[in-house]
C-alpha positions in Angstrom: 0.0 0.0 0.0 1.3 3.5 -0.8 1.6 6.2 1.1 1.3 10.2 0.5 2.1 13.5 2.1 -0.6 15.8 2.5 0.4 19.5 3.4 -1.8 21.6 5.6 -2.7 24.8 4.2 -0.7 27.0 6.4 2.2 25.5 4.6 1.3 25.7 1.5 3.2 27.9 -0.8 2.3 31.8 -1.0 1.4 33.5 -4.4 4.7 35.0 -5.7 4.2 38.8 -6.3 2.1 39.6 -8.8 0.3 36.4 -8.5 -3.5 36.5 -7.7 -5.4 34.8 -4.8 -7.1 32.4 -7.2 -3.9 31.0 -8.2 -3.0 30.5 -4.2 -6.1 28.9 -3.7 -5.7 26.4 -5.9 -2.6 25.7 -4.5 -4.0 25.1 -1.4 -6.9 23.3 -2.8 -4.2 20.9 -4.5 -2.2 20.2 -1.6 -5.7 19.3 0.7 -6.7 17.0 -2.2 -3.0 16.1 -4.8 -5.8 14.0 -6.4 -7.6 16.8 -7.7 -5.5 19.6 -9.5 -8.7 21.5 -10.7 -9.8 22.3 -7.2 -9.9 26.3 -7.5 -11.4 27.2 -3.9 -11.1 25.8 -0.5 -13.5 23.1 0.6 -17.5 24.4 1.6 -18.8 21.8 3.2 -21.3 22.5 5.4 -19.9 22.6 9.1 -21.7 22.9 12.4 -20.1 23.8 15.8 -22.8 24.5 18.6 -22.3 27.5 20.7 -23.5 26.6 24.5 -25.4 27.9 27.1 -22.9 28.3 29.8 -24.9 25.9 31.7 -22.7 23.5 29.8 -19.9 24.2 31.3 -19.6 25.3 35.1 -17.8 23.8 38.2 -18.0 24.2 41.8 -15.6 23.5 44.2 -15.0 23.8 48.4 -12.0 23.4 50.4 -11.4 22.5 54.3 -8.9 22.3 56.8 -9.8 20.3 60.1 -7.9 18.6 62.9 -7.0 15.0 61.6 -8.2 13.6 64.8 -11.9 16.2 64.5 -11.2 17.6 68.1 -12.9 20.9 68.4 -12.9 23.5 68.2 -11.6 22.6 64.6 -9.5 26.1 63.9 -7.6 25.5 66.9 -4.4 23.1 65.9 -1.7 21.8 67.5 1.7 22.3 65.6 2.7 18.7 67.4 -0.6 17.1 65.0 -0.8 16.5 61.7 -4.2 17.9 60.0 -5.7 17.5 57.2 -6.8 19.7 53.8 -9.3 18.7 51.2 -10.5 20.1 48.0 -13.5 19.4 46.8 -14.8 19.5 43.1 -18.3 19.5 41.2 -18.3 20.0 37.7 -21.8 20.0 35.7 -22.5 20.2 32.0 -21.5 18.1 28.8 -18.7 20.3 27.7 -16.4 18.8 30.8 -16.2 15.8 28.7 -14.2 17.2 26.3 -11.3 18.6 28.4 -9.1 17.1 29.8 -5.7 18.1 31.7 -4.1 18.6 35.5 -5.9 19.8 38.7 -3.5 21.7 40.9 -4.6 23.0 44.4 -3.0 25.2 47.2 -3.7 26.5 50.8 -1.8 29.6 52.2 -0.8 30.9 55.9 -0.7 34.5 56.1 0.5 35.2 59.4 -1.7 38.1 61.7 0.2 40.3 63.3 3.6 39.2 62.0 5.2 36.2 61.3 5.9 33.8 58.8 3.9 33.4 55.7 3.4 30.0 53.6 1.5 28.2 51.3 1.5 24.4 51.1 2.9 24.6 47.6 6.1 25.2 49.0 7.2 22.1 50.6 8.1 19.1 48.0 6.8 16.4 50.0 3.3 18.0 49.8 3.5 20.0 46.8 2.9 16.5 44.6 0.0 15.9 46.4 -1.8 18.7 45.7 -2.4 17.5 42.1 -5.0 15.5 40.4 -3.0 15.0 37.5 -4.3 13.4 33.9 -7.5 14.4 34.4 -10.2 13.6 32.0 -13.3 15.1 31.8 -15.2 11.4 30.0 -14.1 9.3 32.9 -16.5 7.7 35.1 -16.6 10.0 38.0 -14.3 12.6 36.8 -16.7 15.4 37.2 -17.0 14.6 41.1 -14.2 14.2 43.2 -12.0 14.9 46.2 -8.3 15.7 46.5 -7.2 15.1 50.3 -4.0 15.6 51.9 -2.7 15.1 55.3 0.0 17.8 56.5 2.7 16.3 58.8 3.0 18.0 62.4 5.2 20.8 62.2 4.7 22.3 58.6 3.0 25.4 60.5 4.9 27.1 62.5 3.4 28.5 66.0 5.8 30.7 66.9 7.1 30.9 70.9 3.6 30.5 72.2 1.3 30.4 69.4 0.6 32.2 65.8 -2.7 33.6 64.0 -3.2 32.9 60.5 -5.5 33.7 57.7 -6.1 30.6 55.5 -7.3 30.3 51.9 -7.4 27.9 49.3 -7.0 28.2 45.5 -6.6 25.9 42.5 -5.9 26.0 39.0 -6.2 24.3 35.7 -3.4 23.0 33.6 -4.0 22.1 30.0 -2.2 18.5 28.6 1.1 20.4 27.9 1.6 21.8 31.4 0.1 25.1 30.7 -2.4 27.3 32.8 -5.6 27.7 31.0 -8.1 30.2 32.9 -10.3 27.3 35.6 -9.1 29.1 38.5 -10.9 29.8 41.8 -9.9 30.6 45.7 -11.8 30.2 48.6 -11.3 32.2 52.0 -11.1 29.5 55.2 -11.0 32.0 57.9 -8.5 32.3 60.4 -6.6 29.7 62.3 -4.9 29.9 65.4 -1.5 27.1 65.7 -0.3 26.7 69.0 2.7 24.9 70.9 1.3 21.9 73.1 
């Protein structure tokens, strides 16, 4: 069985000056179809694309950050326990079925009154966990899920006595080649107080 090349049209050679745009059609028109050198226009086939209702396409999400162990009250933390932070996702509408790519979450301290300032994001051993990666949007259960993390002991720090902090949560969307595409969102948690124990 042979094979041929076929050249997209963006590569298809230009009209030399002078030349007209009926002569650079055709060349375009030959290089889509080598079978047919008499082809003088580009292809008009008849082509539908729906445009949606952006019902088609919309997400929700929630994030939390509780005491691994549910003691309350639940924004009071140890430094000495590990707790826990958990993203939550809804996405409704058909559209989600035809995107696909990387989830990637985050959760950052700003300290009140002073102090240190972090986000999760920053430590390697988490940071890897923080991703729902080679997502697609067709699979069973895609369009529902939970990305949960447990923090080691220690990755906030309290200070002497204790520290004050303003939480919030974000995420973002990467496309298949690594790239941010604009699914982004933040959520504010309130405030958190670490403490020494």
């Amino acid at each position: 069985m042979g094979t041929q090349t076929i050249t997209p049209p963006s590569t298809a050679p230009a009209p030399a000056n002078g030349g007209d745009a009926t002569a650079g059609a055709a060349a375009i028109g030959a290089s889509l179809y080598p079978g047919n050198a008499d082809l003088h226009h580009p292809p008009e086939g008849v082509v539908e694309i729906r445009k949606p209702s952006s019902q088609s396409l919309e997400g929700y999400w929630r994030a939390e950050l509780r005491d691994q162990y549910g003691v309350d009250p639940g924004s009071i933390i140890s430094v000495n326990d590990p707790f826990v932070v958990a993203f939550h996702v809804w996405l409704t509408g058909d559209l989600w079925r035809c995107i696909c790519g990387d989830w990637c979450f985050d959760m950052s301290f700003e300290s009140i009154g002073g102090g240190a300032e972090l986000s999760l994001s920053d430590f390697p051993n988490i940071e890897h966990q923080l991703s729902l990666t080679d997502w697609k949007g067709c699979a069973p259960g895609a369009r529902h899920f939970w990305v949960t993390v447990t923090i080691p002991a220690g990755t906030v720090p309290a200070g002497p006595k204790n520290k004050l902090y303003r939480v919030a949560a974000t995420f973002q969307m990467l496309d298949p080649c690594g790239k941010p595409v604009p699914v982004v969102g933040y959520q504010s948690l309130g405030e958190f107080q670490f403490y020494n124990s």
